[in-house]
Structure formats: C-alpha cells, structure tokens
C-alpha positions as CSV (number, residue, x, y, z in Angstrom):
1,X,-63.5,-35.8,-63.8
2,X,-67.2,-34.8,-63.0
3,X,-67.0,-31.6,-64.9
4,X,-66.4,-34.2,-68.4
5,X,-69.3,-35.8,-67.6
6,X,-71.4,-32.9,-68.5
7,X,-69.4,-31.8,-70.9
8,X,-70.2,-34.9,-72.7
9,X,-73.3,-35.3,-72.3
10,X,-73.5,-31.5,-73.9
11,X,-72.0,-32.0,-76.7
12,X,-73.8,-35.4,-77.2
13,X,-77.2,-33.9,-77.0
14,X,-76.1,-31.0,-79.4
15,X,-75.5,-33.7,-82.1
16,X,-78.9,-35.2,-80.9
17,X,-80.8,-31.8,-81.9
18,X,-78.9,-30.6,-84.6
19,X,-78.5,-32.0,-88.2
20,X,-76.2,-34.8,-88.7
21,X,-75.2,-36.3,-91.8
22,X,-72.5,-38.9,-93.3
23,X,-71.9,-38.6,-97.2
24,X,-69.7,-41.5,-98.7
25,X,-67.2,-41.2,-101.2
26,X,-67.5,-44.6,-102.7
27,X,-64.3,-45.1,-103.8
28,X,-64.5,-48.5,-103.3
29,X,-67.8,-50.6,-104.7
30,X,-69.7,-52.2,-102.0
31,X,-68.5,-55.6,-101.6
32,X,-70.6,-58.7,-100.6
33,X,-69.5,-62.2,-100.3
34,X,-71.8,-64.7,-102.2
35,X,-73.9,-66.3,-98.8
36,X,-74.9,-69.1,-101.3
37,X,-71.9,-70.3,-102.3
38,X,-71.1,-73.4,-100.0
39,X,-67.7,-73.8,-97.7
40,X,-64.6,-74.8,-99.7
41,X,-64.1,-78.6,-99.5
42,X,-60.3,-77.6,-98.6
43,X,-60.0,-74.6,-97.0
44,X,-57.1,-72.1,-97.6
45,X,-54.9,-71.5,-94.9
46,X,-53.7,-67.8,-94.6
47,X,-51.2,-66.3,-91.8
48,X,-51.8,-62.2,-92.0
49,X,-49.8,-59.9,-90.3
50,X,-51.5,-56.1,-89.7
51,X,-49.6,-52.8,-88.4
52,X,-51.1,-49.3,-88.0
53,X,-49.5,-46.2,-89.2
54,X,-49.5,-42.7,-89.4
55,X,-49.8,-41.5,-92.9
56,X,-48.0,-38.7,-92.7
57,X,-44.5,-41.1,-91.5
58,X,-42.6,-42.9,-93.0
59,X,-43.1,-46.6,-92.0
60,X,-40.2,-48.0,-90.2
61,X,-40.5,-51.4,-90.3
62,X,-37.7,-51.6,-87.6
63,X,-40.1,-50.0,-85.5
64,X,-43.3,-51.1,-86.5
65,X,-45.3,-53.3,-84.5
66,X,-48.5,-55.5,-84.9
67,X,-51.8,-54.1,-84.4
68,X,-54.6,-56.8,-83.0
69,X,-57.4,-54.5,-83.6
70,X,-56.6,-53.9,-87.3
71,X,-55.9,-57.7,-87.1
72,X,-59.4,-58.6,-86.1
73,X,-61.0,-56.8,-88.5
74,X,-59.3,-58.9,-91.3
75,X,-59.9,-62.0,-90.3
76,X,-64.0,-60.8,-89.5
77,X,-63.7,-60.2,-93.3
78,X,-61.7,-63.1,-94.2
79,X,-64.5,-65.7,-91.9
80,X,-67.3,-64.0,-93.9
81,X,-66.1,-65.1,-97.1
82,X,-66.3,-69.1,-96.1
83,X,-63.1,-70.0,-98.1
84,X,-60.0,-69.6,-95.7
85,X,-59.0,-70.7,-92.1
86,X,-56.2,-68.6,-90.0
87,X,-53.2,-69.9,-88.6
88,X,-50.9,-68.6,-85.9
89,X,-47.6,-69.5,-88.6
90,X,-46.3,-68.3,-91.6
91,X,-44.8,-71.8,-92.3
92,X,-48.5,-73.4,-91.5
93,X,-49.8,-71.0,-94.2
94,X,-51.1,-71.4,-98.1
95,X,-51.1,-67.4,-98.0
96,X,-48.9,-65.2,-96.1
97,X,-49.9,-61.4,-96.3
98,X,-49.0,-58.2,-94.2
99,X,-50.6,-55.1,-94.1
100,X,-50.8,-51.5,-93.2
101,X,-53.8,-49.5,-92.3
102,X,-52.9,-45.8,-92.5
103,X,-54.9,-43.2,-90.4
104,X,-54.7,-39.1,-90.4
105,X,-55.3,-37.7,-87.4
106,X,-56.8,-33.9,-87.9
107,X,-57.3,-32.2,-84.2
108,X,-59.0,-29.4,-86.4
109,X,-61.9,-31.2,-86.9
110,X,-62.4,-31.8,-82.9
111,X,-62.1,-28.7,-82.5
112,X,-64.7,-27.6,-84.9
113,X,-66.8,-30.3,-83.5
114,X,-67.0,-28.7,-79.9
115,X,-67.6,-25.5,-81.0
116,X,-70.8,-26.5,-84.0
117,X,-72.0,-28.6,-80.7
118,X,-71.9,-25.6,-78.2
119,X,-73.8,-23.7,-80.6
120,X,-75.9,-26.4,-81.3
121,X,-75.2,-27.1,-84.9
122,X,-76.2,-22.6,-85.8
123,X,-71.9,-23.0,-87.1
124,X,-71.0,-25.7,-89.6
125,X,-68.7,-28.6,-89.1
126,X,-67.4,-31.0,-90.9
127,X,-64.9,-34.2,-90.5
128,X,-63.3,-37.1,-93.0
129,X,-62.7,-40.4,-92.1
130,X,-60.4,-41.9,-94.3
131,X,-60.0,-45.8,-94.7
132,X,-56.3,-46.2,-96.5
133,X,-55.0,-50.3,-96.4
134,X,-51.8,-51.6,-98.0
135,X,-51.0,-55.3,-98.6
136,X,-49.1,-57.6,-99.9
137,X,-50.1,-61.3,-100.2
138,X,-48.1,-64.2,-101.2
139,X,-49.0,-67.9,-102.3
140,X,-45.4,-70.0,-102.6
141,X,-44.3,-67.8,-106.3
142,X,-47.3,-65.3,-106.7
143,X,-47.9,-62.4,-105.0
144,X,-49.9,-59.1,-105.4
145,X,-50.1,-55.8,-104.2
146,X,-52.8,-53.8,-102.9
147,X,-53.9,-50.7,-102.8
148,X,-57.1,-49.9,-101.0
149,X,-58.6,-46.2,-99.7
150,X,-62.2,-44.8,-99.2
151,X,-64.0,-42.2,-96.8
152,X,-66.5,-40.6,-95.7
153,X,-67.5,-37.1,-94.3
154,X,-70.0,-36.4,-91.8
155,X,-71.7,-32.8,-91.9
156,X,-73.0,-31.2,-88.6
157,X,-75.4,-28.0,-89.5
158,X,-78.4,-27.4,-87.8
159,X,-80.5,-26.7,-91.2
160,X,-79.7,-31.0,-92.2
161,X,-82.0,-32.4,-89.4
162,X,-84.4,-32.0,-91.8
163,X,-82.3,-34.8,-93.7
164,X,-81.6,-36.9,-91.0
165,X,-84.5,-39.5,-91.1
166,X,-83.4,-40.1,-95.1
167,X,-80.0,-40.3,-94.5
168,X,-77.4,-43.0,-93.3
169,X,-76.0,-42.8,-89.4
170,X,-72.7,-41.3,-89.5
171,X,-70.8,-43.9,-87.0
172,X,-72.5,-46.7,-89.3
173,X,-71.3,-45.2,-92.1
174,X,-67.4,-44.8,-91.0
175,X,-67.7,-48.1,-89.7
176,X,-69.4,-49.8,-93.0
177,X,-66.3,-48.4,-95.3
178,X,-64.0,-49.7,-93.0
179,X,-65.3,-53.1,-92.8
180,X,-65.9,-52.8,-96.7
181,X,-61.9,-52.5,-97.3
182,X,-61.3,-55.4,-96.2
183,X,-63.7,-57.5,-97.5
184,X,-63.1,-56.3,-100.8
185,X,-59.5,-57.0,-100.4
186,X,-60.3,-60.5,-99.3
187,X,-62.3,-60.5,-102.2
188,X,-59.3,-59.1,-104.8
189,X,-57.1,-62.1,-103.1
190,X,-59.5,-64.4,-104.4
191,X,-60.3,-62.8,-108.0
192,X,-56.5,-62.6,-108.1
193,X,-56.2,-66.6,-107.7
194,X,-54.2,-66.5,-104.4
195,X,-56.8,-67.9,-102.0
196,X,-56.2,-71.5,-103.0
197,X,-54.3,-74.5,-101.1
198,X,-50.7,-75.4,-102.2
199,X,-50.0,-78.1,-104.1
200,X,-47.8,-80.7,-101.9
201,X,-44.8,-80.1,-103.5
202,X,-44.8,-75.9,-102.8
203,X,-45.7,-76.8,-99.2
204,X,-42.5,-79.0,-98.6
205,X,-40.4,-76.6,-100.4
206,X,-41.8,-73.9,-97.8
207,X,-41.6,-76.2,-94.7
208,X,-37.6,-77.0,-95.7
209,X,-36.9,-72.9,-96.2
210,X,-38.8,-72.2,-92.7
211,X,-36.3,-74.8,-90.9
C-alpha cells in the first residue's frame, strides 16, 4: 500500500508536466435546456429504469441489474430541463423508460498511460472514452427508441503542453459528453411529444392493467 502512493503521485505529476489534451468527437450537438422557459404548470411524471453493460456482451436481461449511478445521472438531466418530476413506480408514471449505458473497457490504454507517464509524456499515448446510451420510452400507446453515442480522446505527448492553456481539460471533457447524452435524450423525449401528462382516461386504463 505505501509503495502506490508514490506511484501515484508519479504518474500524476507526469501528466502535470507533460502535454495533455482532450479532442471531442461531437457526435452529438451540444444540448442546452431553455433556462427561460418557466416550470410546466403540470409536471410529467416519469419512472426510468438504467442498467450498465458491457458492449462487447450480449445483454441478458435475466441477468441484468439496475445501475444507480447511471440512474442519477438521468434524472440530473431530466431536473435540468424543468418539465418532469420522478416517481419510484411505473404505475405512478406518465413516461416509463429503461435504458442501457454501454462501456468498453480497453486495459491497453492504461497500459500505455503508465508508460507515456514514466517517460514523462517523450512516448505518445492516447485513450477514447466512449458515451453509448440505449432507451426506450413509453407514454400509455407511443413509444420511441433511442439511439445515443459520442466520445472523446485525450492525447498525452510532451510536445502538446504548448496547447494546454487553449485547450479543454480532459476529465471535463469526458464528463461534459457524458452528461450531454442525456440531456439531449431528455431533450429528443420532449421533441418527440412523450414528455406530457396523461389524459385521465389512459391513466385509469394503466392503473387497472398494473392491478
């Protein structure tokens, strides 16, 4: 245990000294939720359900299991947007979605990050993060599909500090695309027409199927 802590601390300063860069792909537009726009008079109620996956596997959903984490970081995006309220039920809910956020593990690049950082950034490195989030949302009949994937790849080379002060902060980055997939699927939910109340008449018809 004491011989990580100055391993760490190693590697940590190597990244300090040596360039460090994040490009972004951009799949996705930046998306932004209109801050003027006042709170919904009714607000919607949506029940989500998020799992986390490896990529490369199939998805068993025998197996799967709910991921809180991922969880969180939908409803963040779904409390920015002013125009939905979470419930703990599916039978409580105007909108009932689950969703999958995909990762892709690659040990190579952790090993190529140790050895750019013991060489203080003099060898190349370079590392993907990939943001990949399937959903499907349903409002009483309609329901939609989504689709969602970005990234990002951050570059460590010791000739780049000289782009450092001009460029965006890695972490940031990775953690700006992730939080941008989900708004913007919060945000295809409501061009889509889904994030709106029930009408009476759909909610009785759901409450009598849930008993």
């Amino acid at each position: 245990m004491t011989r990580a802590i100055p391993l760490f601390l190693l590697l940590a300063t190597a990244l300090n000294l040596t360039g460090c860069i994040s490009f972004r792909a951009n799949e996705l537009p930046t998306a932004r939720f209109d801050s003027s726009q006042p709170a919904a008079a009714q607000k919607t109620k949506v029940y989500s359900q998020w799992y986390a996956q490896q990529s490369r596997n199939h998805w068993d959903t025998s197996s799967a299991t709910p991921n809180q984490y991922i969880q969180q970081r939908f409803d963040r995006a779904l409390d920015e947007s002013n125009c939905c309220t979470l419930v703990n039920k599916p039978e409580l809910a105007d909108v009932v979605l689950r969703g999958t956020a995909y990762s892709e593990p690659n040990p190579a690049a952790g090993i190529a990050g140790m050895i750019s950082g013991f060489t203080f950034g003099a060898i190349p490195c370079w590392a993907t993060t990939k943001v990949h989030l399937d959903a499907t949302a349903r409002n009483g009949a309609e329901e939609r599909t989504y689709d969602l994937r970005d990234s990002a790849t951050m570059v460590v080379w010791l000739p780049l500090i000289v782009a450092m002060p001009f460029s965006e902060n890695p972490i940031k980055a990775e953690a700006e695309i992730d939080a941008n997939a989900y708004r913007t699927l919060v945000l295809r939910m409501q061009r889509d027409g889904l994030l709106k109340p029930r009408s009476d008449a759909a909610q009785n018809a759901q409450s009598s199927l849930t008993q």
